[in-house]
C-alpha positions as CSV (number, residue, x, y, z in Angstrom):
1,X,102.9,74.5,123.4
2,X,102.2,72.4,126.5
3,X,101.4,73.1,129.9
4,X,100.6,71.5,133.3
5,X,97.6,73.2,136.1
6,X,99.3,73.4,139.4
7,X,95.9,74.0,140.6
8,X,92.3,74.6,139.0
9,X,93.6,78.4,138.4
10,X,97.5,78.2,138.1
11,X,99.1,76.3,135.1
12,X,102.7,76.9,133.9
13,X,103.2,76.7,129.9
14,X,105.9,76.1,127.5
15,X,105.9,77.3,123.7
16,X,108.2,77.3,120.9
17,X,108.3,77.7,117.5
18,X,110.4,77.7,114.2
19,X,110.2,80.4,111.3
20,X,110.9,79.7,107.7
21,X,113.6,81.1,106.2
22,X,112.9,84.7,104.9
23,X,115.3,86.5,101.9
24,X,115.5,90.2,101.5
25,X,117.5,91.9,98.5
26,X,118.2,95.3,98.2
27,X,121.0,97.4,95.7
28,X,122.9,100.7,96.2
29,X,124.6,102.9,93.9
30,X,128.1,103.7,95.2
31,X,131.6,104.9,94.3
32,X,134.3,102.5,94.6
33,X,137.6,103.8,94.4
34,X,136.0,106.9,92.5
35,X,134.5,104.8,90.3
36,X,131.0,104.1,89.6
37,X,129.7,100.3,91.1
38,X,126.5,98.5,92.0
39,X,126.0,96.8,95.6
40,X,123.5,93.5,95.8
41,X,123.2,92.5,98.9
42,X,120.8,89.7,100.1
43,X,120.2,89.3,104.2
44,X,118.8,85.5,105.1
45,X,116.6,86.0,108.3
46,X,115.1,83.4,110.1
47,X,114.1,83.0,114.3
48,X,114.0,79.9,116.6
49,X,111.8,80.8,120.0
50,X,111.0,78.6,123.5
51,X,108.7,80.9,125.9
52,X,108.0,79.6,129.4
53,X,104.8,81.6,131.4
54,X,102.7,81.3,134.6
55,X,99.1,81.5,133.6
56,X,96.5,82.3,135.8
57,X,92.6,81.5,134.5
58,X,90.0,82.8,135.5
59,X,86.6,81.0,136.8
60,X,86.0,77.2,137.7
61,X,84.2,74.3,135.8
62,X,82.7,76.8,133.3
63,X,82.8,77.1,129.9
64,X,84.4,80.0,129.2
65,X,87.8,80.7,130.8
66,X,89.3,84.3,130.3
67,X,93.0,84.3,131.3
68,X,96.4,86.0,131.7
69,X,100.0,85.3,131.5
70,X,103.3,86.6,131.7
71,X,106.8,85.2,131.7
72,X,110.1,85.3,129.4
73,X,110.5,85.1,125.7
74,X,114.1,83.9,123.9
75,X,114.9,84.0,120.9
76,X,117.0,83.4,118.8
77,X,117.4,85.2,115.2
78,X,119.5,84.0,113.0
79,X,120.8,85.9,109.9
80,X,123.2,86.0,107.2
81,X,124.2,88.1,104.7
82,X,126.0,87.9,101.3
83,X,127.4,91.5,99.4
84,X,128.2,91.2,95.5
85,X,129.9,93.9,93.8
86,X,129.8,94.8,90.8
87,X,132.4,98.0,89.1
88,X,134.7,98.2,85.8
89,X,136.6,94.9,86.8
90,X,137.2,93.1,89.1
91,X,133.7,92.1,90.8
92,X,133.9,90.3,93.9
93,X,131.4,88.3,96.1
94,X,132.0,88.9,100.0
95,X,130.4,86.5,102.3
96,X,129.7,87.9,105.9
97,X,129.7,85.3,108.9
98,X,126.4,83.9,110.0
99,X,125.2,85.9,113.0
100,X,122.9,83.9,115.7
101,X,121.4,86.6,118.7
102,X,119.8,85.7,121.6
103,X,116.9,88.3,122.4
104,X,115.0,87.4,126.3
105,X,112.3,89.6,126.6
106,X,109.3,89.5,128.8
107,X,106.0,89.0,127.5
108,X,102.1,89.5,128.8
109,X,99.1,88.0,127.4
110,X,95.5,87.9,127.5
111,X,92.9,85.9,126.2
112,X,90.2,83.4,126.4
113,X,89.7,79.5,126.2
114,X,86.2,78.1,125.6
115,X,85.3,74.2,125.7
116,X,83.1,73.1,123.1
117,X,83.5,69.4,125.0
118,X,84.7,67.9,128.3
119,X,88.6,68.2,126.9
120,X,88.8,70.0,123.5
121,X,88.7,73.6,123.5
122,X,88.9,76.9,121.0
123,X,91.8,79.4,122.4
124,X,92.4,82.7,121.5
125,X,94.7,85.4,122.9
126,X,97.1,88.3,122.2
127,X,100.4,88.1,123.4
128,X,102.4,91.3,123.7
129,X,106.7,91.5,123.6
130,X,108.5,93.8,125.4
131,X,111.8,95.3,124.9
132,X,112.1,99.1,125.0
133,X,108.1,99.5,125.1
134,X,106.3,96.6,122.9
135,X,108.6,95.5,120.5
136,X,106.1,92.1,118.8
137,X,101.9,92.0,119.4
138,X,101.0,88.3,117.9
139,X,97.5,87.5,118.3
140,X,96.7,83.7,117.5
141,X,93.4,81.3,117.6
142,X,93.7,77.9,118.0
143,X,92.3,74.6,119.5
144,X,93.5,72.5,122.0
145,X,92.9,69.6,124.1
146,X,93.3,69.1,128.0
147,X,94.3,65.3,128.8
């Protein structure tokens, strides 16, 4: 992420981030034309995400700088999904399209950022996803610098 102070207390920040690719596979028993078969199915899910939030942190030229933000989350899941049948012949292998959604969600978050020297910093916070009630809590540590 990267983000600019407006003021000693105001800053504006942009995030994003990339997901590897996750594979879930999963078989049903069903009846096919009356007749016994076997569904494998295997979904492909993966996310893309760019957040932009105000930021407002607490306290001047200290060391420790408790803070909060809020602002809008999109992103973008991607997943895809591929059926293969299996009964007394034929079998057949269907192929659903790729689908792409856009979710944009607000988001709050708390946390803290404390200097260990003039620039370079530890930062923690939790950052909570809303869509009907908190859909995603994500709580992350990291370090950072201030140019």
């Amino acid at each position: 992420g990267f983000g600019w102070y407006w003021t000693d207390h105001w800053k504006t920040e942009i995030e994003g981030g990339v997901s590897s690719t996750a594979d879930l596979r999963a078989y049903t028993e069903t009846f096919i034309d009356g007749r016994p078969g076997t569904l494998y199915s295997r979904h492909r899910f993966s996310t893309r995400r760019l957040a932009i939030g105000q930021q407002y942190q607490f306290y001047r030229n200290v060391w420790l700088h408790p803070f909060v933000a809020a602002g809008l989350d999109l992103t973008w899941e991607r997943q895809a999904r591929t059926d293969e049948i299996y009964w007394s012949l034929p079998s057949r292998v269907e192929t659903h399209p790729t689908r792409t959604t856009l979710l944009a969600r607000p988001f709050a978050t708390a946390g803290l950022k404390a200097y260990f020297s003039s620039q370079a910093f530890f930062r923690t916070d939790m950052k909570l996803t809303f869509e009907r009630g908190v859909d995603e809590v994500l709580l992350r540590i990291g370090v950072g610098v201030d140019f």
